[in-house]
C-alpha positions, -999 to +999 in steps of 0.1 A: +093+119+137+100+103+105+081+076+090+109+053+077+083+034+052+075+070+038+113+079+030+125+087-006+153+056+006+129+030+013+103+039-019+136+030-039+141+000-023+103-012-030+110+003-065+142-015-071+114-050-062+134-055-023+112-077-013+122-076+019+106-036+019+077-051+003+074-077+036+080-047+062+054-027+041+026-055+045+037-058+084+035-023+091+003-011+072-017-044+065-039-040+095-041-003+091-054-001+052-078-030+063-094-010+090-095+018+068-120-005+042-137-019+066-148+015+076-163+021+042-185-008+048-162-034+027-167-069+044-137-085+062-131-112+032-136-088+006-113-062+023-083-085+021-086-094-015-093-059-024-054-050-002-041-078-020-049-065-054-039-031-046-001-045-035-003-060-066-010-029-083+011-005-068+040-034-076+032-033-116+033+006-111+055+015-089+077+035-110+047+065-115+054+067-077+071+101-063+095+090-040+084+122-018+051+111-017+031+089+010+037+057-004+011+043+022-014+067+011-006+056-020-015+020-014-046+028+002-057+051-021-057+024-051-074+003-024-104+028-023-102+029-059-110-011-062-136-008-043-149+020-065-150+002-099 
């Protein structure tokens, strides 16, 4: 099964600023990134700013994305990456 938020269709749309594919993209993997920090340890409050920022950064840079990449992944990966520096 394909992951529609993955497809090279969808990363356009977030790369042409849809924000309604930015809004389904928050619904579908909010939660999931979250958990994901709070597994490294980050606390609740500071796990949401830290997914905000990252949205925020994968917005200003969205065109380095490969639209056959795991744009999800993506996102989380500049998540970890806050929580690094």
């Amino acid at each position: 099964m394909t992951d529609q938020y993955n497809t090279p269709t969808f990363i356009r749309k977030l790369q042409e600023g849809d924000a309604e594919a930015w809004q389904e993209f928050d619904e579908q993997y909010r939660l999931k990134i979250l958990a994901y920090l709070r597994q490294m340890g980050v606390s609740a409050e500071d796990a949401e700013d830290i997914y905000h920022e990252a949205l925020v950064k994968a917005l200003q840079r969205i065109d380095r994305f490969e639209p056959t990449g795991h744009f999800d992944r993506w996102v989380r990966r500049i998540a970890v990456n806050q929580c690094i520096d």
